[in-house]
N, C-alpha and C positions, 0 to 999 in steps of 0.2 A: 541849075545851081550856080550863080554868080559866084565870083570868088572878084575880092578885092585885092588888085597887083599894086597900089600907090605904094605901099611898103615895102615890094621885095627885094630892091639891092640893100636895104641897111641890115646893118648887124644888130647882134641879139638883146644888146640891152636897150637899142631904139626900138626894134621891134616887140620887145616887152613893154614897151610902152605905150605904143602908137598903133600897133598893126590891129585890122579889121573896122576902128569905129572911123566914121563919117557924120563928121559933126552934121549937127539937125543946122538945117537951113533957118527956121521960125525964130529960135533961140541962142544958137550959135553958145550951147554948153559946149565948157571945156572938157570936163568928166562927161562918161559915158550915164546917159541916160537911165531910169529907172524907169521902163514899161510896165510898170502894175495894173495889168492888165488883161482876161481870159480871153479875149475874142476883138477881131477887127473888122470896118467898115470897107466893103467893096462898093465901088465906084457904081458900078451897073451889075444887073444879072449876068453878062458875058463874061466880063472879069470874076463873078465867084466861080461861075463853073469852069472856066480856064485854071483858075488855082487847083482848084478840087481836082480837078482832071492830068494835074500835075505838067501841066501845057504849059502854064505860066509861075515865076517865081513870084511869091506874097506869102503874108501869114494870115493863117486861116483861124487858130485857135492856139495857146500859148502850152499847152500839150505837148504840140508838134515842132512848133518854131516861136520866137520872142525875139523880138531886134535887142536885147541887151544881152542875151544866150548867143546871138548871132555875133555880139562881138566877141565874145570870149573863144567863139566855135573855132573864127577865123586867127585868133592871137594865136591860141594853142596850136592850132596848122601849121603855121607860118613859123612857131619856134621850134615842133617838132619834125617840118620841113613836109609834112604833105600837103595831098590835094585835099583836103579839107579836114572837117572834126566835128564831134555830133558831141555835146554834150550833156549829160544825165545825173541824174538823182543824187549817183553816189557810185564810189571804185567798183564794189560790188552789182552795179546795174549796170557799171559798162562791160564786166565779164559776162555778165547776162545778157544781156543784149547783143552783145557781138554773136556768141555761142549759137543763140535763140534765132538770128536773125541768117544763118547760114546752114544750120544743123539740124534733120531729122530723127526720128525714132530708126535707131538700128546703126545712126554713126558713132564712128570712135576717137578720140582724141586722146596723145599721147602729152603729159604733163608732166614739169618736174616734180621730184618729191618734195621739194624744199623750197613752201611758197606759204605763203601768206594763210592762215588755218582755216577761215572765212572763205576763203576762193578751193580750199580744198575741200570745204564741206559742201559748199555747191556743185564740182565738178562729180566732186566722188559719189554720193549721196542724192542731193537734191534730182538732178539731170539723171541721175540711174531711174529714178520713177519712171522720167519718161522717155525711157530707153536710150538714153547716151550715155555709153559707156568711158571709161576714163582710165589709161594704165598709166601710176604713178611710177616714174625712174629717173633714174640722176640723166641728167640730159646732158648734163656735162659728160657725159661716158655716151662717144659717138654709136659705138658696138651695139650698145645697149637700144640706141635710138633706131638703127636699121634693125635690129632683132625683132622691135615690141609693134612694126609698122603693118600693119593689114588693110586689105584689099578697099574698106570702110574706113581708114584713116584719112582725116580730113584737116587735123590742125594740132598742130605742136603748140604747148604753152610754157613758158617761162618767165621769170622776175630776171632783168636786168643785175640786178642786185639783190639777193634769197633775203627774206625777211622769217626766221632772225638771224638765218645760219650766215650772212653776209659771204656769200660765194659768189662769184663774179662770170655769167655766161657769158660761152665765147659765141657770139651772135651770127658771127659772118660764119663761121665752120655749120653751126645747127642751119640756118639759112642755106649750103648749099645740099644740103640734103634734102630739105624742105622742096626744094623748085628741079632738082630732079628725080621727086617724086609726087610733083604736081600738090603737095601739102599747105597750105594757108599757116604763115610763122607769125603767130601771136605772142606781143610784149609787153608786160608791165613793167611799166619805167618809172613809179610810183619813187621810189630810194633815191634812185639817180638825177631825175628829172632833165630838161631838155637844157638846163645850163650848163649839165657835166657831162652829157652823153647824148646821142642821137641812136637809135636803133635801126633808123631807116636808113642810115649812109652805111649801116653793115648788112641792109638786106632782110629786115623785121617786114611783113607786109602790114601789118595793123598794128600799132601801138596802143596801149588804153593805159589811164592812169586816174588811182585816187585822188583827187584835184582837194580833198580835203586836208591832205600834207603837206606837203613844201610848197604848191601850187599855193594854195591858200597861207598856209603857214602863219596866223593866226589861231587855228585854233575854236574861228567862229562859224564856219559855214562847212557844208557835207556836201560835195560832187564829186563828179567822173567824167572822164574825159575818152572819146575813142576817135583817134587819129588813123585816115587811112592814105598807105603811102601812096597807092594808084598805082602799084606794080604788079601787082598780084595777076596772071595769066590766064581770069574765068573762061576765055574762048579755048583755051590748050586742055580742057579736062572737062569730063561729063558729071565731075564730082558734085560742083555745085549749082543741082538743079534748081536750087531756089533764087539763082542771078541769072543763069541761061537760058531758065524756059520761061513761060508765062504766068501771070498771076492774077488768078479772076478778082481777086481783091481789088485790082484796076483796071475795070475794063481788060484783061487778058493782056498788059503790059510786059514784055521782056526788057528788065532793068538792064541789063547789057546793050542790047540794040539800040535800047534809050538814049544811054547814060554812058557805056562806055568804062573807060576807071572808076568811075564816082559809080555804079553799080550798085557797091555793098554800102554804099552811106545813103543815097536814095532811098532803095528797101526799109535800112535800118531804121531809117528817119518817118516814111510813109508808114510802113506796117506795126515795127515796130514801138515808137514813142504812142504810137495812134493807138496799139492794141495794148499793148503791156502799162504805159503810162507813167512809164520813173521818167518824169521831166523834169528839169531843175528849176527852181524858182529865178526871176529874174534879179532877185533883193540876194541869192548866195550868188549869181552870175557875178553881181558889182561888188560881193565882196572878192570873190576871185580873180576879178581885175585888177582890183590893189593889190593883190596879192603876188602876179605875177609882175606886178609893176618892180618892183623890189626883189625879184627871184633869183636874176644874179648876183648882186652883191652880198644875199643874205645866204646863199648858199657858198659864198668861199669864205665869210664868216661862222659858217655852220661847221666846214671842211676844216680849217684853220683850228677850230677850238676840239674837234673830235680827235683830230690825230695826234693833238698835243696829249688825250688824256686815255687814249690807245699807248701810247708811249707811257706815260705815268704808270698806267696800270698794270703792262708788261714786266715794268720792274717790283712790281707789292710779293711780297712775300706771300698774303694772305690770298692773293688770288690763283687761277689754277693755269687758266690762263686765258687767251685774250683773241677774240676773231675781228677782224680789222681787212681789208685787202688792200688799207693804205701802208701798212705795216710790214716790211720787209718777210717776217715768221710766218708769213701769210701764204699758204699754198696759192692763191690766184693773185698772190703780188705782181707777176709778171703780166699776166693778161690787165691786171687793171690799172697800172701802169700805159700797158698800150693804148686800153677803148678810155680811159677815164686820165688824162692827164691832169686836169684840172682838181683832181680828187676823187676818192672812194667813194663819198656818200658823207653822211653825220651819224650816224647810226652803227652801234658794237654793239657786239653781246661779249658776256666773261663769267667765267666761273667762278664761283667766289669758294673755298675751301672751308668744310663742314656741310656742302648740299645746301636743300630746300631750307632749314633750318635758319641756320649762316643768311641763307638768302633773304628771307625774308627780315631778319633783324636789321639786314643792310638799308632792306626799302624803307621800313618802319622808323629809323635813325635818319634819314637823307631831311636836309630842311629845305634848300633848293630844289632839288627836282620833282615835280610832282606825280604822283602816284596815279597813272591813268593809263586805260587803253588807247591811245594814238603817238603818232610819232610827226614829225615834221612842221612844231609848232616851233617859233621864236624863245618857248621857255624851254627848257630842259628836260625830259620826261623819264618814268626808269616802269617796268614791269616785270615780272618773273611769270614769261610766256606759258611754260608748264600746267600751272594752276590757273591762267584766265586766258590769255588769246588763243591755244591750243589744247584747251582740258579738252575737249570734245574728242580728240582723237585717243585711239586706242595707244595703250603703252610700247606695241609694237608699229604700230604709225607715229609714235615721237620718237621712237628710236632712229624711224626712217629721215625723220625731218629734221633730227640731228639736236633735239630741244631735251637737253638733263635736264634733272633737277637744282643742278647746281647754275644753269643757266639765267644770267639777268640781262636785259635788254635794255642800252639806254639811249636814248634820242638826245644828241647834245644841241644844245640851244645857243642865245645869243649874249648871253650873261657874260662879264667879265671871268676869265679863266681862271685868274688864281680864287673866285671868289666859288667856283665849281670845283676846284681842286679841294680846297679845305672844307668843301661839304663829301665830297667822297671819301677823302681823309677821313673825317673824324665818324663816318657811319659805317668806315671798314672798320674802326679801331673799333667801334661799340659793338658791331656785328658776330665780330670774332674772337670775341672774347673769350 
């Protein structure tokens, strides 16, 4: 597994630029390539079965690897500071795949309760079919974390930033519990992204993120991203046999002995993309490069217009009130202050007074922001999680996850502020009527 060093002293908005493509020699494109393409030409028979045999670096079939995935793989490394990054389908394939690619029938993982409803239908549910069990707890509450930990726990999971509850993990505290008790600290940094926050410099061993949010932030394309730090201790624990021992899937290869750190992303990449199959296309790859090309500037634009209208909303009469962790009222004001100086995120939820009811008149009224499930587009977005991104959960699994009825969610965009401001204005004033 080649890793390209030309980029590693610069900072992050060159390296959102520049890091991983090597321009094509034939052509000398400035923009990163579009390989549309399923399958590549080996030289001689030696050279395919050297690839195959995973002896030699190449691409074999666009499943597995694509030189225009290859360069997003290496961007995304490089700004979330690992040794490398596998990228897949969609946020949801990278929690799958990481899990899938570490995890037997009979292990446990302990997860917060306050994540994304989609990552908790698969942990809770989906992964219970086949025997991985999942105990949801506030993981912000250490107690809570050394209490729910058994003999078969194998990985802690957490949102950087809770979607929609915006509560702010204290990473480096969860992290040292995680390593002295030999436990794999899984992150999604999806809210935050690698412009406002690193995970890895508090001790996260894998990061993964929706790369169809902020990464992309358009709007147009659906990926995932799984970042590993290469810290992670597989020789210090017998926990994960599927890095330490062998695996007849290659010739009886031990990815460890192999690979070393790069271990769980070899696997991931061999067995996993090969067997499972959520690859990314290499046409959403190129759009997630432009996407990251512009990821800092448009996130302290993002940051800039949200905490102005966290503030606005704190003072409405009509609303109940207001979750922000850039907002002083903020019970994780303090920590997110420390891990996130740059800003909280773009992203609030608020109560709006009258409930579901109220709520919905509010969404129905808005003219600017659009009524969708995703967040981390350039335009403005608003949902009432309750009734769509977490119906599936039980009434006592949203109470867990902290989702009323009175709760709206909204993703602030790039629009002129007072021109978001007088659209929230006037759909609270019709809403609550």
């Amino acid at each position: 597994m080649k890793k390209n060093n030309k980029y590693k002293k610069f900072n992050f908005s060159t390296l959102s630029i520049h890091a991983g493509q090597k321009v094509d020699k034939n052509y000398r494109s400035r923009a990163t390539p579009i390989y549309q393409t399923t399958s590549y030409l080996f030289e001689n028979h030696d050279e395919a079965a050297s690839i195959f045999n995973l002896d030699t670096d190449g691409h074999i079939y666009s499943r597995i690897s694509n030189p225009t995935v290859s360069v997003l793989e290496e961007r995304i490394a490089s700004l979330e500071k690992g040794i490398g990054a596998i990228c897949v389908a969609s946020g949801q394939a990278a929690l799958h795949l990481t899990v899938a690619t570490l995890l037997n029938k009979g292990d446990h993982i302990i997860s917060s309760d306050r994540i994304y409803g989609g990552s908790r239908n698969l942990l809770g549910l989906t992964l219970k079919r086949f025997g991985i069990e999942t105990s949801f707890i506030d993981i912000r509450n250490l107690s809570q974390i050394k209490k729910n930990i058994k003999k078969n726990t194998k990985i802690i999971f957490g949102e950087t930033i809770s979607n929609p509850g915006l509560e702010i993990l204290d990473v480096e505290k969860v992290s040292n519990i995680c390593n002295k008790n030999n436990i794999l600290f899984l992150v999604d940094n999806t809210i935050a992204t690698p412009a406002l926050f690193n995970p890895i410099d508090y001790g996260a061993h894998i990061v993964i993120h929706s790369a169809t949010k902020f990464i992309g932030g358009h709007g147009i394309a659906i990926g995932g991203a799984i970042v590993d730090s290469g810290n992670f201790k597989w020789n210090l624990t017998k926990k994960f046999k599927n890095i330490t021992e062998s695996y007849s899937g290659y010739n009886n290869i031990n990815y460890f002995d192999e690979y070393g750190p790069a271990a769980f992303l070899m696997r991931a990449r061999s067995e996993g993309l090969r067997d499972f199959g959520a690859a990314l296309s290499p046409q959403n790859a190129f759009y997630l490069l432009l996407g990251l090309e512009t990821l800092e500037p448009r996130m302290m634009k993002h940051v800039s217009n949200c905490e102005y209208i966290a503030a606005f909303l704190s003072g409405r009469a009509d609303v109940n009130w207001v979750a922000y962790p850039g907002l002083r009222s903020h019970k994780d004001f303090n920590i997110a202050s420390k891990l996130m100086p740059k800003g909280a995120g773009a992203i609030l939820s608020f109560g709006i007074k009258g409930g579901k009811e109220n709520a919905i008149k509010f969404i129905d009224h808005l003219k600017l922001f659009s009524h969708l499930a995703n967040i981390g587009d350039t335009k403005s977005l608003v949902i009432h999680p309750a009734s769509t991104t977490h119906a599936q959960l039980s009434k006592k699994d949203l109470k867990k996850s902290g989702i009323t009825d009175d709760l709206i969610r909204l993703s602030i965009g790039l629009e002129d502020l007072d021109d978001l401001i007088e659209d929230i204005t006037f759909a609270l004033e019709k809403g609550t009527r």
